[in-house]
N, C-alpha and C positions, 0 to 999 in steps of 0.2 A: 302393868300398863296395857290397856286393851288397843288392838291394833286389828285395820283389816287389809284381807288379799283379796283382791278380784283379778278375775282372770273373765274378760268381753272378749267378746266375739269369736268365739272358739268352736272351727267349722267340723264338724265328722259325718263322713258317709258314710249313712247305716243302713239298714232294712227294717227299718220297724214302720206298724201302722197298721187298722182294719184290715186291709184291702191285700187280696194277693198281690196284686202287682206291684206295691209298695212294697212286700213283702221278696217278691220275685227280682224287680227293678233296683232297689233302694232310692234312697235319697240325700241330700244334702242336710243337715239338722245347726243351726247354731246354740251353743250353750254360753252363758252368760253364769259365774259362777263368784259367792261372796263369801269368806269367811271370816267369821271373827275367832280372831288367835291373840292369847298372851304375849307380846311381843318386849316383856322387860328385857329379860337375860340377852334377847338378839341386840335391844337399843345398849345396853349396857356394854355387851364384847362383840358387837357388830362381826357376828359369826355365820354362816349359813346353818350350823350345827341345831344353833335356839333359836331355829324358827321353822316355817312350812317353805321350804322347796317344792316352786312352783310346776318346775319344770316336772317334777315327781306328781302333781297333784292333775297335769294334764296327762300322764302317762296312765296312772290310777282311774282318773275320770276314761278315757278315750277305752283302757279294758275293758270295764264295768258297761261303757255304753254301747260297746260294739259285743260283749259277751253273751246273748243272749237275745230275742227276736222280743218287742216290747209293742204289746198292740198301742196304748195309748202314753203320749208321753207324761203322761202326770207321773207314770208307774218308773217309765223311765227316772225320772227327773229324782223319786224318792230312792232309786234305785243308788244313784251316782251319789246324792247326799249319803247316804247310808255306807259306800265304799269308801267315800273320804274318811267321813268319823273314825270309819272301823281302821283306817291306815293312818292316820292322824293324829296323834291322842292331842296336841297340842289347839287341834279344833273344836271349840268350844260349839260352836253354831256353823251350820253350812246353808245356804241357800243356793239353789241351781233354779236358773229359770232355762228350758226346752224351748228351741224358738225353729218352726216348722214354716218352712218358706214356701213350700211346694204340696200341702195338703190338699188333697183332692175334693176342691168345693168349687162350684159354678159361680165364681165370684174373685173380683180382681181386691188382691190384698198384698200387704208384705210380708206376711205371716202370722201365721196363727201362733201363741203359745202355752205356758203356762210356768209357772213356778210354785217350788216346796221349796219349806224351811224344816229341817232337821235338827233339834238340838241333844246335846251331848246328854244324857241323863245321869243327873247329879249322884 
């Protein structure tokens, strides 16, 4: 049985971005995160054991995002998919969308973002 976790609105202050002072300063980042997981054996023995532990997949994520200085979030964004999969075996598909509130443009917005989809290679 296919099943998905999302995990919205999920704040971390990093330093990534072009610009030194994004770099120097950081910023606030929202991630927005989807996965599709086999979720039989969880629905069957309603167990934490057969399924993805979410609280694990924000701890995984939050490493991986704040691990390393990311100029542009796309790079990020494959970054965090890529740490799930590899921690995860039970994720089939990860999607992370980067959502950047505070990017340095001359222009009134809510944020700028992007999203990648990573899937598990068969």
């Amino acid at each position: 049985m296919n099943g998905v976790i999302e995990i919205v609105g999920l704040v971390i202050f990093a330093k990534h971005g072009v610009g030194e002072e994004e770099a120097r300063l950081g910023q606030r980042f929202i991630l927005d995160i989807r996965l599709d997981v086999d979720v039989t054996e969880a629905v069957k023995h309603d167990r934490l054991a057969d399924t993805v532990d979410y609280g694990e997949v924000v701890a995984v994520t939050e490493s991986v995002f704040r691990g390393k200085r990311f100029y542009l979030i796309e790079v990020a964004a494959a970054h965090v998919a890529a740490g799930i999969l590899a921690h995860f075996p039970a994720v089939k598909n990860a999607r992370v969308t980067v959502k950047k509130p505070s990017a340095p443009i001359a222009a009134v917005f809510d944020y700028v973002a992007t999203t990648v989809e990573k899937k598990r290679d068969a």
